[in-house]
C-alpha positions in Angstrom: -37.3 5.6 -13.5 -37.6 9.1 -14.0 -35.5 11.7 -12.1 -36.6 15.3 -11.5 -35.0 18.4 -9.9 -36.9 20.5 -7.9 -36.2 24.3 -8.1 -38.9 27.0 -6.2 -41.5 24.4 -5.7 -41.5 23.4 -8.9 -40.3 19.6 -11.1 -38.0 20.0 -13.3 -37.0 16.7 -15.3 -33.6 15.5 -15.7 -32.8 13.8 -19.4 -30.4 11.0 -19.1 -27.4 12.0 -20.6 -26.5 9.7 -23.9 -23.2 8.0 -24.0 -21.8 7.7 -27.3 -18.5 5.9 -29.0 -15.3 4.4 -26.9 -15.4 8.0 -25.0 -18.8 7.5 -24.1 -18.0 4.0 -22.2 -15.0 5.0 -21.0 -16.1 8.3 -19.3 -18.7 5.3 -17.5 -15.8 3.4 -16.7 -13.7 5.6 -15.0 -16.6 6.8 -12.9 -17.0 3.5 -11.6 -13.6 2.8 -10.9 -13.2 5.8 -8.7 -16.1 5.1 -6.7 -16.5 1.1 -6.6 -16.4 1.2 -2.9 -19.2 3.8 -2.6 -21.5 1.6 -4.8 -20.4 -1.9 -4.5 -18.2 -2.2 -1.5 -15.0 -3.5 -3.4 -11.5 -2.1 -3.8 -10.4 -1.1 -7.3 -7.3 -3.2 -8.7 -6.3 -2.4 -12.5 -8.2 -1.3 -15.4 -8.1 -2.7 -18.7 -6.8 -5.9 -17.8 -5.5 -8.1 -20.8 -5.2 -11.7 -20.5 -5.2 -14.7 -23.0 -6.2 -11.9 -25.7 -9.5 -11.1 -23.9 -9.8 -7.9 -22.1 -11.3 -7.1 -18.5 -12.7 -3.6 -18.0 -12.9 -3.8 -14.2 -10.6 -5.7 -11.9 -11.6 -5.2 -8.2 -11.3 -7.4 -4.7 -13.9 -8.2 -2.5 -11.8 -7.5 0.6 -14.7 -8.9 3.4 -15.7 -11.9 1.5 -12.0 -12.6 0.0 -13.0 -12.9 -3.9 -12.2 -11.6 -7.2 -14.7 -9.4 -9.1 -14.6 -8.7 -13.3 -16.8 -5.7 -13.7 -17.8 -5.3 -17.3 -19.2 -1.8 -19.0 -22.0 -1.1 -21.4 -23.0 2.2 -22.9 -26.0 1.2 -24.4 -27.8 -2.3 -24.1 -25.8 -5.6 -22.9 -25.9 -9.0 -24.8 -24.3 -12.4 -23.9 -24.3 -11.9 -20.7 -24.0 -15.9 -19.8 -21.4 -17.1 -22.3 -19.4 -13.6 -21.9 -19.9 -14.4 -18.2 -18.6 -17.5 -18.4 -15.9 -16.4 -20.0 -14.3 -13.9 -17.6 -14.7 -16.5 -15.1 -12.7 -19.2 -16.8 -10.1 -16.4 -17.6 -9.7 -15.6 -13.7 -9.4 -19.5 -12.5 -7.0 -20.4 -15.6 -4.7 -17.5 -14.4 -4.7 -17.8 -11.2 -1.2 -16.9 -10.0 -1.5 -13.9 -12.5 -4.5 -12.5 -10.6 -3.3 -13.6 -6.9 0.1 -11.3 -7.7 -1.6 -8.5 -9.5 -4.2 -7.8 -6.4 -1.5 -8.6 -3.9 0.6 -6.0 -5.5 -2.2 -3.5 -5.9 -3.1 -3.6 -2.6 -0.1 -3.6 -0.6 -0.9 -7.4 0.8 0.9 -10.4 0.8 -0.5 -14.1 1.8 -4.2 -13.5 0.5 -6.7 -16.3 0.9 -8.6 -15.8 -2.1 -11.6 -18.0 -2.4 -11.6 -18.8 -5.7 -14.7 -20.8 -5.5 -16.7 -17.7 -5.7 -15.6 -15.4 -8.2 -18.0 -13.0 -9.1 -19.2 -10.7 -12.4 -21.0 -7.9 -12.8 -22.3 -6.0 -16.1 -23.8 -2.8 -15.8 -25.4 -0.9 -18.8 -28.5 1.5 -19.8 -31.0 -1.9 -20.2 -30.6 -5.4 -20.6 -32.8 -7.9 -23.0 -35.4 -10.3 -21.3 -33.2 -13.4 -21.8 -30.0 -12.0 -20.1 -32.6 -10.7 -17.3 -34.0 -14.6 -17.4 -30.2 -15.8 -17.3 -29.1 -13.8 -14.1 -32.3 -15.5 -11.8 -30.8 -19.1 -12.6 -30.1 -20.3 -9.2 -26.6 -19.1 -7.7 -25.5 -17.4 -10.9 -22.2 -15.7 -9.8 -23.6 -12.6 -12.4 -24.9 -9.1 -11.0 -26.9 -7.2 -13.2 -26.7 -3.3 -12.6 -28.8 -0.8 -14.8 -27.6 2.8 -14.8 -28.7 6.1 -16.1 -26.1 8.9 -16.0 -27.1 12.7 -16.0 -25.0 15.8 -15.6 -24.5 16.1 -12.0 -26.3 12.2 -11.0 -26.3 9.0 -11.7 -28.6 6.0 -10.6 -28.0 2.6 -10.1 -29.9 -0.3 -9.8 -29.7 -4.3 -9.7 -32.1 -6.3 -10.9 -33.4 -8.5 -8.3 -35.0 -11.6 -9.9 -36.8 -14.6 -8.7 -34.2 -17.6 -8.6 -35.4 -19.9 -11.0 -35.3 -23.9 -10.0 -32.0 -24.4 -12.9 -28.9 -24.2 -11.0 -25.6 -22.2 -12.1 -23.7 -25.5 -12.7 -26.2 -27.5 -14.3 -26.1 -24.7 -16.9 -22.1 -24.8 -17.2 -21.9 -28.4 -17.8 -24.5 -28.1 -20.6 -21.8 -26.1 -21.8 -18.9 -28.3 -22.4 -16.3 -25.8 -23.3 -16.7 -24.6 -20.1 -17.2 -27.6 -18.0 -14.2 -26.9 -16.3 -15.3 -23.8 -14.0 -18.7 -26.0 -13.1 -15.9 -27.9 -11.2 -15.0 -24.9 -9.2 -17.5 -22.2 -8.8 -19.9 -22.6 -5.7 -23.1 -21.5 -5.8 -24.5 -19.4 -2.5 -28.0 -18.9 -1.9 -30.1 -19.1 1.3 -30.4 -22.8 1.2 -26.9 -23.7 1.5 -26.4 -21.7 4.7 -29.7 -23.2 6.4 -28.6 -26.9 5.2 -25.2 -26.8 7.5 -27.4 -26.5 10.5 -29.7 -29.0 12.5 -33.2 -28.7 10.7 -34.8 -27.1 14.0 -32.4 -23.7 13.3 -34.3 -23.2 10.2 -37.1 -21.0 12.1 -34.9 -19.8 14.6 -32.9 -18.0 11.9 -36.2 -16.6 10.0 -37.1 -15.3 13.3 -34.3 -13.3 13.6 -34.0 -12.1 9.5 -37.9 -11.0 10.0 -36.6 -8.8 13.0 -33.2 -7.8 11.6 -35.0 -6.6 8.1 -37.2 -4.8 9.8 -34.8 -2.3 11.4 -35.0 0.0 8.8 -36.2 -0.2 4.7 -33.2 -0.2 3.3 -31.5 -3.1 5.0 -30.1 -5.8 2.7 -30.1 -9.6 3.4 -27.1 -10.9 1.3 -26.7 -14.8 1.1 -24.8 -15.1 -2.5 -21.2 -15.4 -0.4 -19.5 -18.2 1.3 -19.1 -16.7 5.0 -22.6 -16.4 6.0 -25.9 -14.5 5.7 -24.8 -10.9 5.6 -26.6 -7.9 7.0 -26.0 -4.4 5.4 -27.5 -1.1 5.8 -26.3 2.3 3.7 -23.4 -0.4 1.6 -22.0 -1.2 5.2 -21.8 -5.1 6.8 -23.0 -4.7 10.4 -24.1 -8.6 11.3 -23.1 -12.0 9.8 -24.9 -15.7 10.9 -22.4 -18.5 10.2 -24.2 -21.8 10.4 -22.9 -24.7 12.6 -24.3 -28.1 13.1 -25.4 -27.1 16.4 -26.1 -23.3 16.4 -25.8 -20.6 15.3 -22.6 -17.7 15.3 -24.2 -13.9 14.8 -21.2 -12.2 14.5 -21.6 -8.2 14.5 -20.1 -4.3 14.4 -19.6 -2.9 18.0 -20.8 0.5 18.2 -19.0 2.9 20.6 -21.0 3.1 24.0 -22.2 -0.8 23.4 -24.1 -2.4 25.6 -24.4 -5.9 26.3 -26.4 -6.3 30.3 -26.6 -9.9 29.8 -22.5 -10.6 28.8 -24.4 -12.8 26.0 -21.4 -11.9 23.5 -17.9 -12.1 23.2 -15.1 -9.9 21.2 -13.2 -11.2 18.5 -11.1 -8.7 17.3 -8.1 -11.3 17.0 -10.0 -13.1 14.2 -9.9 -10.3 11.6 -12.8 -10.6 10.2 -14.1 -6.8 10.4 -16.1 -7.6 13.1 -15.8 -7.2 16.8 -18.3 -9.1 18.7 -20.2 -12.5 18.8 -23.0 -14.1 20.1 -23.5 -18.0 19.7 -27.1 -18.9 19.1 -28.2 -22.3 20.5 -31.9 -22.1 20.8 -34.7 -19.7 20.6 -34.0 -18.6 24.2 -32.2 -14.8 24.5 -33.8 -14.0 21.1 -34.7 -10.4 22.6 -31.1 -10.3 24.2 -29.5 -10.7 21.2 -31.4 -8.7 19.0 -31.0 -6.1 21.3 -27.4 -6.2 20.2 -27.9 -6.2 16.8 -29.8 -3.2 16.9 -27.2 -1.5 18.4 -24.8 -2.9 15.2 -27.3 -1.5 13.3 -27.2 1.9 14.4 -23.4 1.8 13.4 -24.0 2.2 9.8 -26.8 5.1 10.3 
């Protein structure tokens, strides 16, 4: 992607700015670090962590989804991006108690419920090879991929989004049988294994309402890779959540001041902690408009 300046009118193109020797990927690092809740939503924890002789560049916490992310640094172009993976992820679950005290201490929290079924890793460098783009579409890989070009006064960021292939994450890691172990523990998220807790008959319900929900605005995300629910975000902030049920359907959303709700569809759950403050329990197709209506208005919280 090319970035330009305009000065008087005119284009002026911005050179991506080349980042050279241990400085070069540490000067990447430590711009991450102090802004990982800008770009990923996650709180920072410990740079440079050492454990079993392997070293993690990134240590951060996924407060609303209660998980452990290892984000790992490249100045140039990425390689082994599935066994390195791996890897990190073994490290985390084999050291469990280390990690549960070091973010508990970092943070200021006691008595965290970490789901350790879905740690997560993300790599970010300048490109990435087709095979460790292949890798990251396997079905419920726990792996982002972020590419990033750095200027003088920007930076951009993107994932790479990639159709899931049919090969799921686990079937890979048993292949593997030095790490056979974390096939045992990591779950794999994707839209299907939300729809499959509910009755089959919620299936178009739900699509109904992501169609609608999505087309609030362009840049609202749908994110399904996370134990909780299907997630709504808009500008890097949550503002609805659908937890599946055998028998309907929770949409669980932001309250915006001044909300409205004429039809006292929804209730407030505030008590629950779980950074949302209303909800509204879908049973049928009936109060679609109703409850949408309220969505909207979570919606508008993140504009």
């Amino acid at each position: 992607m090319d970035l330009y300046r305009i000065e008087d009118g005119r284009l002026k193109f911005l050179k991506p700015k080349e980042l050279t020797g241990s400085k070069g990927e540490e000067e990447l690092q430590k711009l991450m670090e102090k802004n990982l809740g800008e770009i990923f939503g996650l709180k920072f924890v410990d740079s440079q962590v050492v454990v079993q002789g392997k070293r993690l560049d990134t240590l951060a916490y996924d407060e609303e989804n209660n998980r452990i992310v290892v984000i790992e640094y490249k100045k140039g172009s990425d390689s082994g991006v599935v066994d390195q993976g791996i890897t990190y992820l073994s490290l985390v679950h084999e050291n469990k108690e280390f990690f549960e005290l070091k973010i508990e201490k970092k943070l200021n929290k006691g008595g965290l419920e970490i789901d350790w079924n879905s740690t997560r890793v993300i790599f970010v460098a300048r490109k990435f090879d087709d095979y460790q783009i292949t890798a990251s579409a396997i079905r419920g890989v726990p792996f982002e991929l972020w590419i990033y070009d750095l200027y003088d006064s920007y930076i951009s960021l993107q994932k790479i989004e990639q159709t899931r292939t049919k090969t799921g994450f686990n079937t890979l890691v048993q292949n593997k049988q030095e790490f056979s172990k974390i096939s045992q523990e990591i779950e794999t998220y994707d839209l299907e294994y939300h729809l499959n807790k509910a009755k089959p008959e919620f299936r178009d319900i739900f699509k109904r309402y992501s169609k609608e929900i999505l087309s609030f605005g362009p840049e609202v995300m749908e994110v399904v890779d996370q134990k909780s629910g299907i997630t709504y975000k808009h500008n890097k902030v949550s503002f609805a959540r659908f937890e599946f049920r055998v028998g309907h359907i929770d949409a669980i959303f932001k309250e915006k001041k001044g909300f409205v709700d004429p039809k006292n569809i929804s209730r407030d759950i505030r008590t629950n902690k779980w950074g949302f403050e209303r909800l509204a329990k879908i049973e049928s197709a009936d109060k679609f408009d109703d409850i949408i209506y309220l969505l909207k208005q979570a919606y508008e919280t993140t504009l």
